[in-house]
C-alpha positions as CSV (number, residue, x, y, z in Angstrom):
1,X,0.0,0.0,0.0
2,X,1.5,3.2,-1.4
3,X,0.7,6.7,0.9
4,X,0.9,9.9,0.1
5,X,-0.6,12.6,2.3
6,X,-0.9,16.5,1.4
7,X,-2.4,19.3,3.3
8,X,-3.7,22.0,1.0
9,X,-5.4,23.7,3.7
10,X,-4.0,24.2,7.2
11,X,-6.9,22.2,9.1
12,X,-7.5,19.7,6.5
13,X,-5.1,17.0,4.9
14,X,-5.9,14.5,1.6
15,X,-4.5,11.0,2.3
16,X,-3.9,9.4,-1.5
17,X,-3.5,5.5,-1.1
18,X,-2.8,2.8,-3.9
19,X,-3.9,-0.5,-2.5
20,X,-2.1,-3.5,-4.9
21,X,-4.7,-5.9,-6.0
22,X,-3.1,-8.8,-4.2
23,X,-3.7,-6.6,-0.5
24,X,-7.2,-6.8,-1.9
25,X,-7.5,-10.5,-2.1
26,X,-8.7,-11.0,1.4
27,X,-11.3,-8.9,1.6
28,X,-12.9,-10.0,-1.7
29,X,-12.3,-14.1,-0.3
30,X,-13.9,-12.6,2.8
31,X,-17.0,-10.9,0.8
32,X,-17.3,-14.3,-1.2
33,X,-17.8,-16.2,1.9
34,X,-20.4,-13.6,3.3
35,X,-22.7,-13.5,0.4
36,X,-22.1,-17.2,-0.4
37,X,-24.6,-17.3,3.1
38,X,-26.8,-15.2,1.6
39,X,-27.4,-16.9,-2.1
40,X,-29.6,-19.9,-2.4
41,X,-27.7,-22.0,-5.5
42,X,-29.2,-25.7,-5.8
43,X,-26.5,-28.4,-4.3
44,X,-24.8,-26.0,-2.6
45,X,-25.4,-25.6,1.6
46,X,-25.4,-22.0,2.6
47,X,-21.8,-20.5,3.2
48,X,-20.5,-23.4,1.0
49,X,-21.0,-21.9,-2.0
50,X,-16.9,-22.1,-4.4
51,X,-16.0,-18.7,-5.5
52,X,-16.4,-19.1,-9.0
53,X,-19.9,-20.6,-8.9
54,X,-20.6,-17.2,-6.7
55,X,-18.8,-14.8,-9.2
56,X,-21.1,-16.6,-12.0
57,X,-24.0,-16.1,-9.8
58,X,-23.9,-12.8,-8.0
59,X,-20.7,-10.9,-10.2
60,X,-17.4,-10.2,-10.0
61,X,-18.4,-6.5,-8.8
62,X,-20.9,-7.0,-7.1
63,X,-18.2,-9.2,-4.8
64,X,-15.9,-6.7,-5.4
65,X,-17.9,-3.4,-4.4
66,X,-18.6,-5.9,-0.7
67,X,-15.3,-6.0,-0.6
68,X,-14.2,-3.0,-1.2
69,X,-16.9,-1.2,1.9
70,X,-15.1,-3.8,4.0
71,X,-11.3,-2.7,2.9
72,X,-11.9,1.5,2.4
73,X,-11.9,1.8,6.7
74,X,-9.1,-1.0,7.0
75,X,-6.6,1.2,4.4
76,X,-8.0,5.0,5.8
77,X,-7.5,3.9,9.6
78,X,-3.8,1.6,8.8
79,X,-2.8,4.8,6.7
80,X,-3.5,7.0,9.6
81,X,-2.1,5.5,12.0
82,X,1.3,5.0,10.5
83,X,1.2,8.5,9.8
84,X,0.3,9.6,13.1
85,X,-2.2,12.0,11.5
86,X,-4.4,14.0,14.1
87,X,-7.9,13.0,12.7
88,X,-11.2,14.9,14.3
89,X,-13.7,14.1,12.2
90,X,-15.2,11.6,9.3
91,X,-13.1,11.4,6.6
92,X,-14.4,12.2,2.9
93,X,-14.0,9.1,0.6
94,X,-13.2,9.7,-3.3
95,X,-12.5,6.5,-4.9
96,X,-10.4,7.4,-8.1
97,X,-9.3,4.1,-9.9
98,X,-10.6,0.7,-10.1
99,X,-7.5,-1.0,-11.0
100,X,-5.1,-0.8,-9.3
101,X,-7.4,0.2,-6.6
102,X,-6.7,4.2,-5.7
103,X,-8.7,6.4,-3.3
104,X,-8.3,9.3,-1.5
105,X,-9.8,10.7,2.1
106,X,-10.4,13.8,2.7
107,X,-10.5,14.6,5.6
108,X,-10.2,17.5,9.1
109,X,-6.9,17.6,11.2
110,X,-6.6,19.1,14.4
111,X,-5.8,22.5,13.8
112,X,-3.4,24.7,15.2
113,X,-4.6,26.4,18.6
114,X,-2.5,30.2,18.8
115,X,-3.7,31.7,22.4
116,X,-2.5,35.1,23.8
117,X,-1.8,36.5,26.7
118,X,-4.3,34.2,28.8
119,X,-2.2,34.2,31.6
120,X,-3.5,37.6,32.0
121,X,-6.9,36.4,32.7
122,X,-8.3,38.2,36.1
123,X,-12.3,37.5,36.8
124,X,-12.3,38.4,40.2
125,X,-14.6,36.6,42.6
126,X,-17.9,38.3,43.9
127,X,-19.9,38.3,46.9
128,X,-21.7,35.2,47.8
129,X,-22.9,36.6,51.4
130,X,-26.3,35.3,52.2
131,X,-28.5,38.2,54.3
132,X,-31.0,37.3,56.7
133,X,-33.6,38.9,54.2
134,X,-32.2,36.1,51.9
135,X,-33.3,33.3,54.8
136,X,-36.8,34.9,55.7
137,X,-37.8,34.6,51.6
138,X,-36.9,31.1,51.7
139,X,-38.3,30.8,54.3
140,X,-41.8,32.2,53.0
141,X,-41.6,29.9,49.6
142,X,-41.0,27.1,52.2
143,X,-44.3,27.8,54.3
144,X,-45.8,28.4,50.6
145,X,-45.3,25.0,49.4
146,X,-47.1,24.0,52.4
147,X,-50.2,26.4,52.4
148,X,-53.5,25.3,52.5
149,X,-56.5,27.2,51.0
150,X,-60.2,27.1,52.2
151,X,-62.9,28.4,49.7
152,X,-64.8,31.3,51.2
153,X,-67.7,33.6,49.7
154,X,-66.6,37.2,50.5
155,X,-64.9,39.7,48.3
156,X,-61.0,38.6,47.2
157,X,-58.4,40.9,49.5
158,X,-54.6,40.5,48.7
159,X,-53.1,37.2,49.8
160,X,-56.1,35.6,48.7
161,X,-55.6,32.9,45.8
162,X,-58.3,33.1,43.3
163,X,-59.0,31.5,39.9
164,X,-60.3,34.2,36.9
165,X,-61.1,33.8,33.0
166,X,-60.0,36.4,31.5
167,X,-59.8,37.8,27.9
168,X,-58.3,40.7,25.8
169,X,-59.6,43.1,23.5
170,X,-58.6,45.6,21.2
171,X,-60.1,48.4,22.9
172,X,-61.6,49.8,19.8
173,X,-63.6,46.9,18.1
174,X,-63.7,44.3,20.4
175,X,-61.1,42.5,18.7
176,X,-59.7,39.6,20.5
177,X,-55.9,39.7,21.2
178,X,-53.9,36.7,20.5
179,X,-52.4,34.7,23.6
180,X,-54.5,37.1,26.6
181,X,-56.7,34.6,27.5
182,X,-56.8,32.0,29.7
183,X,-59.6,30.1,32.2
184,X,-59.5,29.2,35.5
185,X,-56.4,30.6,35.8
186,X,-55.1,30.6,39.4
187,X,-53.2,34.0,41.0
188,X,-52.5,34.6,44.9
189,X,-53.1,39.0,44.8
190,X,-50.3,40.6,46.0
191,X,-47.6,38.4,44.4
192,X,-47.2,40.6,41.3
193,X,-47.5,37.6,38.8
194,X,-49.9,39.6,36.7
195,X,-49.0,42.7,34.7
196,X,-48.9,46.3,37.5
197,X,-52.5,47.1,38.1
198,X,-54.1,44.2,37.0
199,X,-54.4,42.5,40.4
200,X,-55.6,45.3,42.1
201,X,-58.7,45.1,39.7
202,X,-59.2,41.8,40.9
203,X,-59.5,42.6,44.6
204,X,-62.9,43.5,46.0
205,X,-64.9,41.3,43.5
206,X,-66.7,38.1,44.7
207,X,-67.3,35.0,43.5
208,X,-69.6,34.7,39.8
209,X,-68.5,38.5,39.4
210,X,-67.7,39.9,36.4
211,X,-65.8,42.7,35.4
212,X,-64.2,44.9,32.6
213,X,-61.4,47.0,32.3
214,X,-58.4,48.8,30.4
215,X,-54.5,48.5,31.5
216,X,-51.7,49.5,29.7
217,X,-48.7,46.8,29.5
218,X,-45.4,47.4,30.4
219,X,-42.4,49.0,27.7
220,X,-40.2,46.2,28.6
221,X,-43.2,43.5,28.6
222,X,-41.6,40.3,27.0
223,X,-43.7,40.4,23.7
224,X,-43.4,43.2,20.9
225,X,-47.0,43.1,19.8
226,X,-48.3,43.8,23.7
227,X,-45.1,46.1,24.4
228,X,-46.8,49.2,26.0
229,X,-49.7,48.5,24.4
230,X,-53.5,49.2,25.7
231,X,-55.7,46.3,26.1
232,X,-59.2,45.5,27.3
233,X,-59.8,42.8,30.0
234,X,-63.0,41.2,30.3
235,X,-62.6,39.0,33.3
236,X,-64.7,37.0,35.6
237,X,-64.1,35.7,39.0
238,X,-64.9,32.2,39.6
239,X,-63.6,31.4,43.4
240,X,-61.8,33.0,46.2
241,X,-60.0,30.9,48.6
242,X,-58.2,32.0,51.7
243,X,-54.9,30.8,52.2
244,X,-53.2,29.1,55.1
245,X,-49.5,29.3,56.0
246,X,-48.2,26.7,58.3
247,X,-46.3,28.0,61.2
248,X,-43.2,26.8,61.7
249,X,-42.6,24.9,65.0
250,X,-40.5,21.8,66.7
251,X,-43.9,19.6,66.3
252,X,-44.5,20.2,62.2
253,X,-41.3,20.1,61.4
254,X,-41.0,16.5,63.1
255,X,-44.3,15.3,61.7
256,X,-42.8,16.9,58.1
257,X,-39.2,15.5,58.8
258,X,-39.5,13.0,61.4
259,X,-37.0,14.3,63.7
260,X,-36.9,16.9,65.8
261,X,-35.6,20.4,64.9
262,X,-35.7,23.9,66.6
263,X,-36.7,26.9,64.1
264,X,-32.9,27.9,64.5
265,X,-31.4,24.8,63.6
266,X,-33.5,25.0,60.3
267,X,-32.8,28.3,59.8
268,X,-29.1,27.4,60.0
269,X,-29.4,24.6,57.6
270,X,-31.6,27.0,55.2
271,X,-28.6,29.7,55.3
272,X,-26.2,26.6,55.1
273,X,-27.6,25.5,51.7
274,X,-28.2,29.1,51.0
275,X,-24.2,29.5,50.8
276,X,-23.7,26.8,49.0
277,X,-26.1,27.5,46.5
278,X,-24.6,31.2,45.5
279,X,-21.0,29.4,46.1
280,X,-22.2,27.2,43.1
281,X,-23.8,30.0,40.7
282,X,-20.8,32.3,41.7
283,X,-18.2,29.7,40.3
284,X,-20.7,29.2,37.0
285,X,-20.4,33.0,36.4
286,X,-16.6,33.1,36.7
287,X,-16.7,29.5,34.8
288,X,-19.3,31.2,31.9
289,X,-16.8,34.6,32.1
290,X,-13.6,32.8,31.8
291,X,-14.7,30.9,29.0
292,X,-16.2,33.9,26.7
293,X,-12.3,35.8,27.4
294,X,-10.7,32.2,25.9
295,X,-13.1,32.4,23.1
296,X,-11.9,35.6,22.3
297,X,-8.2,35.4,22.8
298,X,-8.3,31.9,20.6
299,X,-7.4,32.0,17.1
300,X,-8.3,28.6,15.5
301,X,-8.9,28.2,12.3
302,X,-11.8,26.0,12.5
303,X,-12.1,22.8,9.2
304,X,-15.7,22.6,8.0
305,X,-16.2,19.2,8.6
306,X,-15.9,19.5,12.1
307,X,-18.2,22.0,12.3
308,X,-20.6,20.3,10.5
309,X,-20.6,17.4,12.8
310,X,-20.6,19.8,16.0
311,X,-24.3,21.4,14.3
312,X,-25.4,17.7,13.7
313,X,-24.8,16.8,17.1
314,X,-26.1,20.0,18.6
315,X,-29.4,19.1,16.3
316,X,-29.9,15.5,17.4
317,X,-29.7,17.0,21.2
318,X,-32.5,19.6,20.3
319,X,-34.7,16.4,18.6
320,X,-34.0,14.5,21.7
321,X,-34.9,17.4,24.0
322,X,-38.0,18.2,21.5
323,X,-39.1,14.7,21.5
324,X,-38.7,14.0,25.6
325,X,-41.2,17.1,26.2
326,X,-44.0,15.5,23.1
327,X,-43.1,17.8,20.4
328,X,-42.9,16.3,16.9
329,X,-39.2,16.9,15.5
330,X,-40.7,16.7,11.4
331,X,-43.7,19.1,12.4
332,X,-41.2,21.7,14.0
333,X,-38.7,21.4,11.0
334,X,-41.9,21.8,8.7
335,X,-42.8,25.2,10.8
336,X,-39.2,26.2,11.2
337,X,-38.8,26.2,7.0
338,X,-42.2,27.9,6.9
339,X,-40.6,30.8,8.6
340,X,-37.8,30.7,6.0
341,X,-34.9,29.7,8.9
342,X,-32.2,27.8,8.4
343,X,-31.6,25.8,11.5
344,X,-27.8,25.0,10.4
345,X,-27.1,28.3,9.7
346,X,-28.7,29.8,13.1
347,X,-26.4,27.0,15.5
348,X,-23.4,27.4,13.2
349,X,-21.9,30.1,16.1
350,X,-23.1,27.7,18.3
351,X,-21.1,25.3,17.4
352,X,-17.8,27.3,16.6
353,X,-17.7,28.4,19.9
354,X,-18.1,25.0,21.5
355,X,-15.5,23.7,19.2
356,X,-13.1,26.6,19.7
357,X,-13.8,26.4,24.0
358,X,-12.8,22.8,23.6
359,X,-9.8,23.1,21.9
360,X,-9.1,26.0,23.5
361,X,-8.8,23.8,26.7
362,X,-7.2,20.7,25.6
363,X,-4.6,22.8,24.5
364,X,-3.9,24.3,27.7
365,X,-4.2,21.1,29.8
366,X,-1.4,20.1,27.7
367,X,0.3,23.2,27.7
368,X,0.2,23.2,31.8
369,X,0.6,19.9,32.3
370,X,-2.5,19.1,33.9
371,X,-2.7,15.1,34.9
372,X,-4.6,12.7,36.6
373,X,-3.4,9.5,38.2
374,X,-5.2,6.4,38.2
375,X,-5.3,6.3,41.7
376,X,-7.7,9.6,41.6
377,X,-9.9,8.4,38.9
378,X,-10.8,5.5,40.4
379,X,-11.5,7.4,43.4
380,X,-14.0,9.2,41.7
381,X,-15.3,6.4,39.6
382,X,-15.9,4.3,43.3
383,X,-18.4,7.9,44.0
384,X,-19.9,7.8,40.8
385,X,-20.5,3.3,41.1
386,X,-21.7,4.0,44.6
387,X,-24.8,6.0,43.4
388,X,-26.1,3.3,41.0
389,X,-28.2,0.4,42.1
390,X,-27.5,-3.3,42.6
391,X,-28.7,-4.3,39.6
392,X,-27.1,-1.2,37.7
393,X,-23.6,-2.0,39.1
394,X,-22.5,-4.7,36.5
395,X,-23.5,-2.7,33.6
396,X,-22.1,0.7,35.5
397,X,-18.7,-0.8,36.1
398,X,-18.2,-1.8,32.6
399,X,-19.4,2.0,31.4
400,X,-16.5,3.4,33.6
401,X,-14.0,0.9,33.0
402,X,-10.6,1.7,31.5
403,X,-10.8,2.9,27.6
404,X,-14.7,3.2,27.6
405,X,-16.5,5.9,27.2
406,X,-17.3,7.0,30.8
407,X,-13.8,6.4,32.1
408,X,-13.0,9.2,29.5
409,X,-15.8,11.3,30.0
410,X,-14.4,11.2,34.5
411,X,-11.1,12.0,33.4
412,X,-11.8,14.7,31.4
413,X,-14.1,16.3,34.0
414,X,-11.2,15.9,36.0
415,X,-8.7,17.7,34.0
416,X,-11.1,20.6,33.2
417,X,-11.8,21.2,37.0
418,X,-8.0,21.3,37.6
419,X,-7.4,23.6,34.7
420,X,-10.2,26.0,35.4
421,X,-9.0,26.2,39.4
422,X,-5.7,27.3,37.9
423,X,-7.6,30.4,36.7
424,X,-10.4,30.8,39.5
425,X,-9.5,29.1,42.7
């Protein structure tokens, strides 16, 4: 087998290889045997079948184009691997000659990552302090999710949940307003989950009630078409219920937790997990932060093929995502070309990006000699096997044993956490 390899772009190289027939010769033999099991000749038992009577039969290429599916990965992956070629993506097969057999791949190298002045990086940490106003709202969402409401017949006063229909009008016509209606639809007054002002009309009605009204929606409202625009409600009140808050003492806490627990202790563990909660979305700030500066201080000049396959995999998470929550992949596509959108075109930057971050960061784990030992991987893989079940385990262990998939995935995670604490500790 004869290889030459050129580059005539910087992130993408063209392996030419000449395979002599005679390196062929297996794989065709091979090809013969598996469509000899396939053939039904009379006098012949399946996978028994000579070579000639199967040439006769099925074609010399027809044997040939078998074998040649089975030979084309053999030849690309022996040629790269002699030539130590840093491959990241499919290659592109062009098959140029029959005879002697000559094809050429195609196909994206790991290009060259140039990074400046990182080491310059500051992204200073902020404050995480958790205020005793902080602990008294948790507090409240707490006794929230334990409320309970009795139905009462007198007119709705703030902190009273109720349940309205309500619809919108232009307020010249009568013209209904797309998406401002809505039955049954349950709101506590005083929480502020309806536009300013529109709770307040609420209070004072009773149940059966109804009632209309104009309000003007905020400039910054969320949708353009209802952007500080005026709209007529037509609403109508269809039960008032007072609500209940538990108060919070040694003997519901222990019937809620089944231990005994002072308000103090659970305020302490409510601040506790408080801290660590802003400790968490602090580091994801300065993580998110350090990441965008990288981005921009990387230049990589990124092969097509790779981005390509970065889109298709960021696609087949969105259909997966789509799919989970009942939402027909075809019939959103359909819509989404409706609309004249190109969904490649709108996650390419997506997918530069996470491309660029990635390399960005291999490169510097190599760079500062980042490393795990064996020792500290198992450690953490002994964490992660401890979480699955009984029954899990056999299949777990074999998931994040050495060389598979989730053995890579742990060390990785590993590296990246070292590498990032080098820049925000």
């Amino acid at each position: 087998m004869k290889i030459t390899i050129s580059q005539p772009q910087k992130s993408e190289v063209t392996i030419h290889i000449e395979v002599e027939e005679n390196e062929l010769e297996k794989y065709i033999e091979q090809s013969a045997g598996d469509l000899s099991r396939q053939v039904k000749i009379s006098g012949f038992r399946p996978g028994k079948i000579p070579r000639p009577i199967m040439e006769q039969q099925v074609g010399i290429e027809t044997i040939r184009m078998y074998a040649l599916d089975r030979a084309i990965p053999q030849f690309y992956a022996e040629a790269v691997l002699k030539n130590n070629v840093p491959v990241v993506s499919k290659p592109q097969i062009k098959i140029l000659q029959e005879t002697p057999f000559i094809f050429e791949a195609i196909v994206a190298i790991l290009p060259e990552v140039k990074l400046k002045a990182y080491d310059k990086i500051k992204i200073p940490k902020e404050s995480t302090e958790v205020k005793e106003e902080d602990v008294e709202e948790t507090l409240t969402y707490f006794k929230k999710q334990y409320a309970e409401t009795n139905e009462v017949d007198r007119p709705a006063t703030k902190g009273d949940r109720v349940e309205i229909d309500f619809d919108g009008f232009n307020p010249e016509g009568d013209v209904p307003i797309e998406n401002t209606s809505s039955k049954n639809h349950p709101v506590v007054l005083g929480e502020g989950m309806l536009i300013p002002g529109f709770e307040e009309e609420i209070e004072g009605m009773k149940t059966g009630e109804e009632k209309t009204f104009e309000i003007q929606f905020p400039k910054d409202y969320h949708s353009k078409k209802l952007k500080d625009k005026k709209v007529k409600f037509k609403i109508k009140l269809n039960r008032v219920s007072e609500v209940k808050y538990p108060e919070l003492t040694e003997e519901w806490f222990k019937s809620l937790f089944g231990e005994e627990k002072t308000v103090e202790e659970f305020k302490k563990e409510v601040r506790e997990n408080l801290v660590r909660q802003k400790e968490r979305q602090e580091r994801e700030r300065r993580e998110a932060k350090l990441f965008e500066e990288l981005i921009q201080l990387g230049e990589i000049e990124l092969p097509e093929a790779l981005i390509d396959e970065e889109i298709d995999f960021i696609l087949d998470r969105t259909k997966m995502n789509m799919e989970s929550r009942g939402v027909e992949w075809e019939s959103y596509v359909k819509q989404i070309e409706t609309e004249n959108r190109d969904l490649r075109k709108e996650n390419r930057e997506k997918a530069e990006k996470q491309i660029k971050l990635r390399l960005i960061l291999q490169h510097l784990i190599k760079e500062k000699e980042i490393a795990a030992t064996e020792e500290e991987i198992n450690k953490e893989i002994e964490k992660r096997l401890s979480t699955y079940s009984e029954k899990e385990q056999s299949k777990a262990k074999k998931y994040f044993s050495k060389g598979e998939e989730g053995y890579n995935q742990l060390k990785n995670s590993i590296l990246f956490d070292r590498l990032i604490d080098t820049f925000i500790p």
